[in-house]
GUDREN-215638 format. One line per field, with one value per residue (C-alpha): residue number from 1; residue in three letters; x, y, z. Coordinates in steps of 0.001 Angstrom, whole numbers, plus 524288, in hexadecimal, padded with zeros to 5 digits. Each point is the difference from the previous one (the first is absolute). Layout:
doza	c(NUM,...)
lodo	c(Ala,...)
xx	c(X,...)
yy	c(Y,...)
zz	c(Z,...)
end
This chain:
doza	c(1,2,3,4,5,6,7,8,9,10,11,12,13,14,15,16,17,18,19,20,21,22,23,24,25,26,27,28,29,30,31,32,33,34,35,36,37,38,39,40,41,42,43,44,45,46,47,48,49,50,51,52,53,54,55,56,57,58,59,60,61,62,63,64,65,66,67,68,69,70,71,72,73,74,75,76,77,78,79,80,81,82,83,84,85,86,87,88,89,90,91,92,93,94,95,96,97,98,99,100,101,102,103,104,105,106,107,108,109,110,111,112,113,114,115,116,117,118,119,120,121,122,123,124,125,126,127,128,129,130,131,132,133,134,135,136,137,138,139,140,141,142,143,144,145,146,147,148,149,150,151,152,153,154,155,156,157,158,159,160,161,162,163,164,165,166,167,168)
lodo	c(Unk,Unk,Unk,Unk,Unk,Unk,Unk,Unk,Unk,Unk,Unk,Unk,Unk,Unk,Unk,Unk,Unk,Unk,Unk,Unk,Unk,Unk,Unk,Unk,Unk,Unk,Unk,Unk,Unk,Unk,Unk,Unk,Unk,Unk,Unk,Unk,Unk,Unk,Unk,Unk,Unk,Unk,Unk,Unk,Unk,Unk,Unk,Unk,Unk,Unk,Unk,Unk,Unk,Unk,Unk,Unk,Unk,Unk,Unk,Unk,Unk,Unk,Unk,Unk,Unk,Unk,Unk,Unk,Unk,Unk,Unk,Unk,Unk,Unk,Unk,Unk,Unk,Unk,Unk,Unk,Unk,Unk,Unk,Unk,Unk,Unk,Unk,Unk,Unk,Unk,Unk,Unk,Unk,Unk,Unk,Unk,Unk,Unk,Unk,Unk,Unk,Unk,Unk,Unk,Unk,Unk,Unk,Unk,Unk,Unk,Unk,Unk,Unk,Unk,Unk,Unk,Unk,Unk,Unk,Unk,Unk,Unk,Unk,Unk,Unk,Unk,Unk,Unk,Unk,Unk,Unk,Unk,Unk,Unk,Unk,Unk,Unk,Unk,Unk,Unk,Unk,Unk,Unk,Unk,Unk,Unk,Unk,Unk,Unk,Unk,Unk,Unk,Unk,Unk,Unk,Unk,Unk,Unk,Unk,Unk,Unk,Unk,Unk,Unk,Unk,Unk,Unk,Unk)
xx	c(18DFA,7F67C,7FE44,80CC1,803B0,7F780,80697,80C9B,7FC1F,7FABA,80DE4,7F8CA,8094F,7FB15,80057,80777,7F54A,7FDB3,7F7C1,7FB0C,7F4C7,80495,80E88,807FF,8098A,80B00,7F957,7F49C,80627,8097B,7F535,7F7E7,80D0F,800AF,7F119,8004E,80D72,80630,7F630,7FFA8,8096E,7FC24,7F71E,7F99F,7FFA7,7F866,7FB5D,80D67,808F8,7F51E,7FF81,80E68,7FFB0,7F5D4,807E8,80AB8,7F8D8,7FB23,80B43,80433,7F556,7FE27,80F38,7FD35,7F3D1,80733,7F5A2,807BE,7F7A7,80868,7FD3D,8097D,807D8,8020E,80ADD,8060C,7F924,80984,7FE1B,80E9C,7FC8A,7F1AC,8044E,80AA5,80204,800C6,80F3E,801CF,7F7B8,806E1,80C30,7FB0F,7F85B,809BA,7FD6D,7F2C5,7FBF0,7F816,7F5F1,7FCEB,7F29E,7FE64,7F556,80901,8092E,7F42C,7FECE,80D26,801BA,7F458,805C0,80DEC,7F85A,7F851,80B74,808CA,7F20E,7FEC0,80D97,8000C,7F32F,807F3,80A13,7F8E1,7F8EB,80DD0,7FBCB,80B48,7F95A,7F1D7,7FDEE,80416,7F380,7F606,7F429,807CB,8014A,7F401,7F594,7F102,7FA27,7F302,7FCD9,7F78C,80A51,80841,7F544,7FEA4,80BC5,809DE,8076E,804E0,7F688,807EC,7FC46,80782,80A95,80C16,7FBD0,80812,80BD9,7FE39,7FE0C,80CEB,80823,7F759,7FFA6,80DBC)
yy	c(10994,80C2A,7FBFD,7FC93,80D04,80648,7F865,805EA,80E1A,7FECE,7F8E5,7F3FF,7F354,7FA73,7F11A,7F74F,7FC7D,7F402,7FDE7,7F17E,7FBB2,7F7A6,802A1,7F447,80816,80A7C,80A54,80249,7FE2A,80C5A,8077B,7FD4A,80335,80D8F,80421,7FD53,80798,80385,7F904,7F283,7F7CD,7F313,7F828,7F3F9,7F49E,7F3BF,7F87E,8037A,7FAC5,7F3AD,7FC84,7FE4B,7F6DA,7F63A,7FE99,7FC84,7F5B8,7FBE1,7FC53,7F967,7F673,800BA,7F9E5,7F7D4,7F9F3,801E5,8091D,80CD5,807EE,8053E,80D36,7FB7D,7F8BA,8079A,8067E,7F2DE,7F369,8008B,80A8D,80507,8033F,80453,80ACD,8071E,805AD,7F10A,7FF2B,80CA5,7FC02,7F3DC,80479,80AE7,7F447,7F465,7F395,806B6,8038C,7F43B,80334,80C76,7FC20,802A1,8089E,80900,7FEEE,80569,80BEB,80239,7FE7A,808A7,809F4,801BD,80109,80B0D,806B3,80143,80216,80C38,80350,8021D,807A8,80858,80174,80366,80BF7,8038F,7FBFE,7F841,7FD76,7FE69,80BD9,8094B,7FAB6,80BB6,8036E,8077D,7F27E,7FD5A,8066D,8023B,7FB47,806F6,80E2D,7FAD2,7F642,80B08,8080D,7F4F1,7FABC,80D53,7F8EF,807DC,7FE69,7F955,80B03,80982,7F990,8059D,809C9,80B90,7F7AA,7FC4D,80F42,8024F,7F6A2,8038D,80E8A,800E5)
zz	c(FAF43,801F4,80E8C,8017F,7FC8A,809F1,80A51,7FB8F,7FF29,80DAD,8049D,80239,7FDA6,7F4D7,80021,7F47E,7F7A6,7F73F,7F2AE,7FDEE,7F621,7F521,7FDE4,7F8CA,7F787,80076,7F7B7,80A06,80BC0,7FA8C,7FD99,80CCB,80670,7F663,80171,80EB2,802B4,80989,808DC,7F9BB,80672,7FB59,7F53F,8055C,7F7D7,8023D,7F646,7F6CC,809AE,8026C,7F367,7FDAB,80CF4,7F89E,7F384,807B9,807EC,7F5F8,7FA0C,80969,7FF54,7F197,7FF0E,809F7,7F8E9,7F1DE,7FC0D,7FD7D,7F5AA,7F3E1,806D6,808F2,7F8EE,7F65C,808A8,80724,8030C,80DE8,80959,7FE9F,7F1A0,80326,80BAF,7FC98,80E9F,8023A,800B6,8061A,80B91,80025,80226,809C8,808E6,7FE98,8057D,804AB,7F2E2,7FE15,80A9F,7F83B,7FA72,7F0D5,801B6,80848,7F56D,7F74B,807D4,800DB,7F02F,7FD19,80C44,7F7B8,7F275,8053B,807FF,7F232,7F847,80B4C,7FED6,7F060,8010F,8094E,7FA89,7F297,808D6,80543,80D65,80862,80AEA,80416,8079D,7F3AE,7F9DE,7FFD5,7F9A4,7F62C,7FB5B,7F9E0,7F76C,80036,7F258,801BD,80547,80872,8078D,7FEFD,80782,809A9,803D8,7FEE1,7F556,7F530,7F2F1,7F694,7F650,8094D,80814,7FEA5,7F680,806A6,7FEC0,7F199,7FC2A,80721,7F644,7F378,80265,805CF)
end
């Protein structure tokens, strides 16, 4: 963000930026976007989106073979009770639904979950779209991240507003 700030002050065009390094849920990949704003475009996500991808081949083959572990079916032993995007892709692919391989359907599933999981988060920080997220957003916990990364200490962040509405 520090370089990318230099850019700007000189009127350089600074490039969208992306953060990737572990990300599999909603809470970090809101504050990645926050701590890296306005310059953080994108958070890349590998293994979180892989993972979802296995289960769902898996499944596949685990019904197949009659195998399905009670972690599964626990929510369906079928995959229209297992994935609940299951009938809404059906409906949205038709007759071509059934070339959809479950492990797509796994992605997709896990892709939803996390867009409503992002959403709520969002919404909770009174943030309606992605580009309102800033690094206003989020908190420092120790002086010295504070120190490092710009972000407010949590000690101190909005202080001056919070002496407005007690001293007002």
């Amino acid at each position: 963000c520090e370089y990318a700030e230099l850019l700007k002050k000189r009127g350089i065009r600074v490039p969208d930026m992306a953060m990737a390094g572990g990300f599999s849920d909603e809470p970090n990949v809101f504050k990645a976007l926050a701590m890296g704003s306005p310059h953080f475009k994108a958070v890349c996500m590998g293994r979180g989106l892989m993972i979802p991808g296995m289960v769902g081949k898996n499944i596949a083959k685990w019904i197949k073979d009659g195998e399905l572990p009670k972690t599964v079916s626990k929510y369906g032993s079928v995959p229209e009770e297992i994935f609940v995007t299951w009938a809404e892709l059906k409906e949205k692919f038709g007759s071509r639904f059934e070339e959809i391989p479950m492990g797509a359907i796994g992605i997709y599933t896990y892709a939803q979950k996390f867009r409503i999981g992002l959403q709520q988060i969002m919404a909770g920080s009174r943030n309606f779209s992605v580009n309102t997220i800033s690094r206003s957003d989020v908190m420092a916990l120790t002086e010295d991240a504070s120190r490092i990364s710009g972000i407010p200490y949590v000690m101190e962040a909005f202080a001056d507003e919070a002496l407005t509405v007690l001293l007002d």
